[in-house]
N, C-alpha and C positions, 0 to 999 in steps of 0.2 A: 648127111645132116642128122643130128641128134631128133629125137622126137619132140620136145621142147621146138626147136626150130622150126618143122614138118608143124609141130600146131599151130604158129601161133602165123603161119606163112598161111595154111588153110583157112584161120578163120579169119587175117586180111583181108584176100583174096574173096571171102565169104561178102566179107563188109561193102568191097569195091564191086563188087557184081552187084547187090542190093539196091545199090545207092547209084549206082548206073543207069537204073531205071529200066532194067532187062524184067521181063516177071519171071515173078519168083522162082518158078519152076525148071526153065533155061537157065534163071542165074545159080541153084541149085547144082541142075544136071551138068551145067560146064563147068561149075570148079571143081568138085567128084571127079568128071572126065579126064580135065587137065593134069591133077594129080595121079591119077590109075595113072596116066602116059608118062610122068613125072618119076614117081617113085614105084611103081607095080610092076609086075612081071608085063612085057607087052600081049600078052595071049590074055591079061584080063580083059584088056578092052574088048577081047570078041566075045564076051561076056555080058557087057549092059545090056544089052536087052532082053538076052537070057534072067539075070538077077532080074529088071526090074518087072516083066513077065511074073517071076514066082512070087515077087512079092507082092504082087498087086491079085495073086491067084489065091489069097485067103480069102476061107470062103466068109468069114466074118466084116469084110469091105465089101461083099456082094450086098449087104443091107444097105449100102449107102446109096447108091442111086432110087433104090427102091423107096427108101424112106423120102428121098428127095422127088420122087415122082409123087410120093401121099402126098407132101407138101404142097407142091406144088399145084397138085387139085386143089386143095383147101384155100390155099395163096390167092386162084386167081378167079374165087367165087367171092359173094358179097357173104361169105360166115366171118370175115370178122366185123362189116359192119355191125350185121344180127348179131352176133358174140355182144360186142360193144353195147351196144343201142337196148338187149335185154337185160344186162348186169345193171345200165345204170336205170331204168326204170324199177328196178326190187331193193336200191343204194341210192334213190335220191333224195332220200332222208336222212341219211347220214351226215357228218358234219364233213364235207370233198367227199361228200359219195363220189361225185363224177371221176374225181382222180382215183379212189378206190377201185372205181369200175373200170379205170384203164388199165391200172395192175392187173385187177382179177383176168380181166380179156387177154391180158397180154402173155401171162401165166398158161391159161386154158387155150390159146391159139398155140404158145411154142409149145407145149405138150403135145401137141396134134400136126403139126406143122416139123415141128424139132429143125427151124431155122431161125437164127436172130434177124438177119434183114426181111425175112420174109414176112416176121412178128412187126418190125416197124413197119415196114409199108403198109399189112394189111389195120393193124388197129391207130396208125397213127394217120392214115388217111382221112378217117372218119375220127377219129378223138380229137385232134390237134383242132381242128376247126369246131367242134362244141365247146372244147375246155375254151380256146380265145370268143368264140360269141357268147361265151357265159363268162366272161371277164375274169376268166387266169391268165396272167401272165406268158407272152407267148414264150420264154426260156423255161416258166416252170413246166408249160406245157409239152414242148420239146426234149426236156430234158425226163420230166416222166417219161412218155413214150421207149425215150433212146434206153433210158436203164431197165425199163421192162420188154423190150425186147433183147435183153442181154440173156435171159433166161431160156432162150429157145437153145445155147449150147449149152444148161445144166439139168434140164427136164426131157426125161427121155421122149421120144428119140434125139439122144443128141447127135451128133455126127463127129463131137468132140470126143464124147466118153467113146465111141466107137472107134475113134481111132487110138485112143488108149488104151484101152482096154489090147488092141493089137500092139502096141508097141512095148506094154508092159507084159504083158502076156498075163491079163487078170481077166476072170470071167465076167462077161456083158453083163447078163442079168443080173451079178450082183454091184456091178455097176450103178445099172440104170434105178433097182432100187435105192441105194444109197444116195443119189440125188436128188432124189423126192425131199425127204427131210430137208436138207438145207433149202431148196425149191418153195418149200412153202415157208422157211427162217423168213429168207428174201424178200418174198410176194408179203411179210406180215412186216418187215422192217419198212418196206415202200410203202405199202398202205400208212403204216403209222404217218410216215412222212409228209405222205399226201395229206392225210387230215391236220397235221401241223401245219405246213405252209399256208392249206388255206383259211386256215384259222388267222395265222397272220396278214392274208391279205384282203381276207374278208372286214378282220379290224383296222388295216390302213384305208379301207374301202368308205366304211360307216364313218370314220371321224370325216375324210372329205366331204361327204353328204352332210354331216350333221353341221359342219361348218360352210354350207351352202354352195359345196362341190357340187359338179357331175356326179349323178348316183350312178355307180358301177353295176352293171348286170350279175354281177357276182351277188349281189345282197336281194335279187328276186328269188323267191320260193318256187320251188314246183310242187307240181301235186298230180301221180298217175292213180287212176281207179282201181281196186283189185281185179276187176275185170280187164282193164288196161295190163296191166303185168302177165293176167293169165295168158292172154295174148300172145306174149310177148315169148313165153316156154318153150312153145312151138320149132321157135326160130333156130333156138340150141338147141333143142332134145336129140336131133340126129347126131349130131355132132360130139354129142357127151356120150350117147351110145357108141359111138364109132371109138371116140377114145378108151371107152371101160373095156368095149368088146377086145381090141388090139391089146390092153394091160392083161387082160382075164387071159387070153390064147398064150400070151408070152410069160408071164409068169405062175398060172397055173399048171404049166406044164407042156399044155396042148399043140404048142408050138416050139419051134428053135427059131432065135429069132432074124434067122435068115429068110422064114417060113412066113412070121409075125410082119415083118417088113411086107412083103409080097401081100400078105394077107389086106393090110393097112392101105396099101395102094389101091388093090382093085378096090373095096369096099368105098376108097374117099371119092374114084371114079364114078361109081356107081353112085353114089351117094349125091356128087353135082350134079347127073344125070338125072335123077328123081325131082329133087330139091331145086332146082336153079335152071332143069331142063336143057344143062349144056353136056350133051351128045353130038353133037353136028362137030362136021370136020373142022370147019373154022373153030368153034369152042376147043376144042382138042387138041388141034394144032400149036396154039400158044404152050400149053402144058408140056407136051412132048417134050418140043422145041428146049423151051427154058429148064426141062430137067436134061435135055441131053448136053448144052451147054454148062450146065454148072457140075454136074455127074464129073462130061470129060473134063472142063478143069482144076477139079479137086483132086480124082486119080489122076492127074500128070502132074499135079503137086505130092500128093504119097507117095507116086512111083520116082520120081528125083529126091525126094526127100530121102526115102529107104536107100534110095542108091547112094546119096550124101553119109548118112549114116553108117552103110556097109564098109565104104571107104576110110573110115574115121575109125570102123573098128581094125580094119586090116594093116593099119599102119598105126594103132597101139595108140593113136589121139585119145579115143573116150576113154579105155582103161585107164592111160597114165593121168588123165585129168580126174578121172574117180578115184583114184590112189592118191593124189594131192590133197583133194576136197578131207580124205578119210584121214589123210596125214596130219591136217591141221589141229585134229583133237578136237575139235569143237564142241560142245556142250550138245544133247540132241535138239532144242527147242532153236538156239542158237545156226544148229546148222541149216534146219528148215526156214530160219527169217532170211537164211543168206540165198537161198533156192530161191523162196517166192522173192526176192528182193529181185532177183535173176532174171525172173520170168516177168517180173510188172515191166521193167528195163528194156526187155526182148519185145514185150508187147508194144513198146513206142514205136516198131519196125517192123516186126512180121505180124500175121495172122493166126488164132490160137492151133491150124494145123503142122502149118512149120514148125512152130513151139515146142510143139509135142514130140514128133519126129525127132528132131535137129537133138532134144535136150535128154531124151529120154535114156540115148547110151551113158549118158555123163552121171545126170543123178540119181536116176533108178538105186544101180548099187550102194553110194554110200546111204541113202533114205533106206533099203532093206538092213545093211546091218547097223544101223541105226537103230532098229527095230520098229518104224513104223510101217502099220499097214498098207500097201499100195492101193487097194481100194479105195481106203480113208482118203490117202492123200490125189488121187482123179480126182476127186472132188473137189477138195481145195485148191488144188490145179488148178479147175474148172472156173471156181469163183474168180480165182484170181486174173485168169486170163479174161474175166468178163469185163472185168474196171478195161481190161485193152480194148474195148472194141466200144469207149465212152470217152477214150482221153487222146486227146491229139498226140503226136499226129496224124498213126492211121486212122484211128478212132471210126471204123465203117459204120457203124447207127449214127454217128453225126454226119456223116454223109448222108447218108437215108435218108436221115430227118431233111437235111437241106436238100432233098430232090425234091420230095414229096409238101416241103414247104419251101419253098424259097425265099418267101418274104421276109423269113424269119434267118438274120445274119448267123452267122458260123459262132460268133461269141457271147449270144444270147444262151446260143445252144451249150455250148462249152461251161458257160457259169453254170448252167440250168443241170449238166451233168455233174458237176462236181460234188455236190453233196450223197449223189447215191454213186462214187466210189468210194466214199468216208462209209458209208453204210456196208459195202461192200466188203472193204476192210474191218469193220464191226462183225460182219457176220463169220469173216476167218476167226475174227479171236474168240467168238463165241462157240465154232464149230470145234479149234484148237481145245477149249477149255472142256466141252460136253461134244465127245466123240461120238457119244451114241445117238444123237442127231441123224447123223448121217447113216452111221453102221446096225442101230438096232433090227429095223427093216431088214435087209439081209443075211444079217446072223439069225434071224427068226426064219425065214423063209427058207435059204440054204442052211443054216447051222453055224454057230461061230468056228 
């Protein structure tokens, strides 16, 4: 069978296992399998677990659990209430302070957490329910929440950029700075939004009143003390030490961030141990617990995935699909609308770590002689694949959102995310247009 055949048989095959409803990772690992036994010499197969062993033995995937253990300290402590609850007492003077301060929280939790569900449970638990008893909108309030915790895969720690950074084979730390920049494009394109929207609903609010509506909660004033606010510092202060301390060790130097990850974990332990006084086995138990299930089923998604990908390269699929892509001539800008165009598509279906895996033997090469930088382009990746995890129909923050709220239908939720993937895409084109956004950071710190 031609390799043209052998592809487009794999990535059937691909399709039907997906849509099977097998997870991911089985449906991965068996069509890889099937084909090694299909077209490979039979002595590969006494190989998979030899390949997926070494490849799961970088020592750069060793941060991922670790980071996912910090996380999960922070997760299952009341820091993002506090996070929450002291942003909007120093913003509720602002015109949607409140929705401001769900950005800002949802920003400074994935930085310290570097989880997207993790970011909607913990500040949409407590947000969702102030923004709707202060008379927002429960889609726009859902749909904040959902797109600001899309930032916990583009603010380090991500677990995104870290798996890219492995599959590209680009360095971490210039990585994780380079998504600072756009990190904070994001958090200032949402805020803007926020204080738009509720500008509009604060004026749909007052003409009902003035014409002898229900006065909406949304047109009451607050008003906290500065003594109130100082209060309020406390609540963050460890929490912002925790994150500067973990940036300072990792990109000063002091650390490799195999090191920095470890470092991050015991520190956030310690840290709810002080703060929140959960030491006791039962406090500890839940965290374990839920880093060791999410740990093991991310690595048995990379380690099927890498194994997918190994197979894809041994039988000349991602080559001859990168020699296509390269053959078509395409203009450089042209050929990256056609990649993310690829990836928003892929995102209807998979999770942004399959994504990455699955895509990266393919597009990698023509995007290098292209000549664009792979660092640049993780990030835009990154953004990209964030509109996946807001738009049906995997869309896992709108599932979040609908655990954590129920009341609140599926396409409240949906509407309510649509406008911060238009932003989303905004920020590619402004990322596209001022590269140094994203790359100044890094080329300063490492050197261009």
């Amino acid at each position: 069978m031609s390799v043209l055949g052998i592809g487009l048989a794999y990535g059937a095959a691909t399709v039907a296992a997906l849509f099977s409803g097998i997870p991911i990772a089985f449906a991965l690992g068996g069509v890889a399998t099937l084909f090694m036994l299909g077209f490979m010499p039979a002595a590969a197969v006494d190989t998979i677990a030899q390949n997926v062993y070494e490849e799961l033995g970088s020592i750069t995937l060793l941060t991922i659990p670790l980071f996912i253990l910090k996380g999960a300290a922070i997760g299952k402590s009341r820091a993002g209430k506090d996070l929450y609850d002291a942003l909007h007492t120093w913003l509720h003077r602002f015109p949607g302070g409140l929705g401001v301060a769900v950005v800002l929280a949802c920003g400074m939790f994935a930085a310290m957490a570097g989880s997207s569900p993790a970011t909607c449970s913990a500040i949409g638990s407590s947000g969702i329910p102030e923004m709707r008893k202060r008379g927002y909108s429960p889609g726009f309030a859902a749909g904040l929440v959902a797109a600001g915790g899309t930032l916990g895969i583009l603010l380090p720690p991500s677990i995104v950029l870290i798996l890219y950074a492995v599959a590209a084979e680009q360095s971490l730390g210039r990585l994780f700075l380079a998504g600072l920049g756009p990190g904070v494009l994001l958090v200032v394109l949402f805020s803007a939004y926020a204080m738009f929207h509720w500008g509009r609903e604060y004026s749909a609010a007052a003409a009902v009143a003035e014409a002898g509506g229900p006065v909406s909660e949304i047109l009451r004033q607050e008003h906290f003390t500065f003594a109130e606010r100082m209060r309020a510092l406390p609540r963050v202060l460890p929490f912002v030490l925790l994150l500067t301390g973990v940036m300072v060790a990792l990109y000063g130097g002091i650390a490799t961030p195999s090191e920095t990850a470890g470092l991050g974990a015991v520190l956030a332990l310690l840290l709810i141990a002080v703060v929140y006084g959960a030491w006791r086995l039962e406090d500890l138990k839940p965290i374990f617990a839920g880093t060791l299930g999410e740990s093991g089923m991310l690595l048995m998604i990379i380690g099927m995935s890498l194994l997918y990908s190994y197979v894809m390269s041994y039988l000349h699929i991602s080559q001859s699909a990168a020699g296509w892509i390269v053959g078509l001539h395409l203009s450089k800008w042209a050929l990256l609308a056609a990649i993310l165009l690829m990836v928003v598509v892929l995102g209807f279906f998979l999770p942004p770590v399959s994504i990455i895996l699955m895509t990266a033997p393919i597009i990698l090469p023509p995007l290098r002689a292209a000549g664009f930088d792979l660092v640049w382009f993780g990030v835009i990746m990154a953004v990209v694949m964030e509109m996946g995890l807001i738009h049906p129909p995997v869309g896992l923050n709108i599932f979040v959102i609908n655990r954590i709220a129920p009341d609140i239908g599926l396409g409240p939720v949906i509407w309510g995310t649509l406008p911060f993937v238009v932003l989303m895409a905004l920020g590619v084109v402004i990322l596209s247009v001022f590269p140094a956004i994203a790359m100044w950071l890094p080329n300063l710190i490492y050197g261009a």
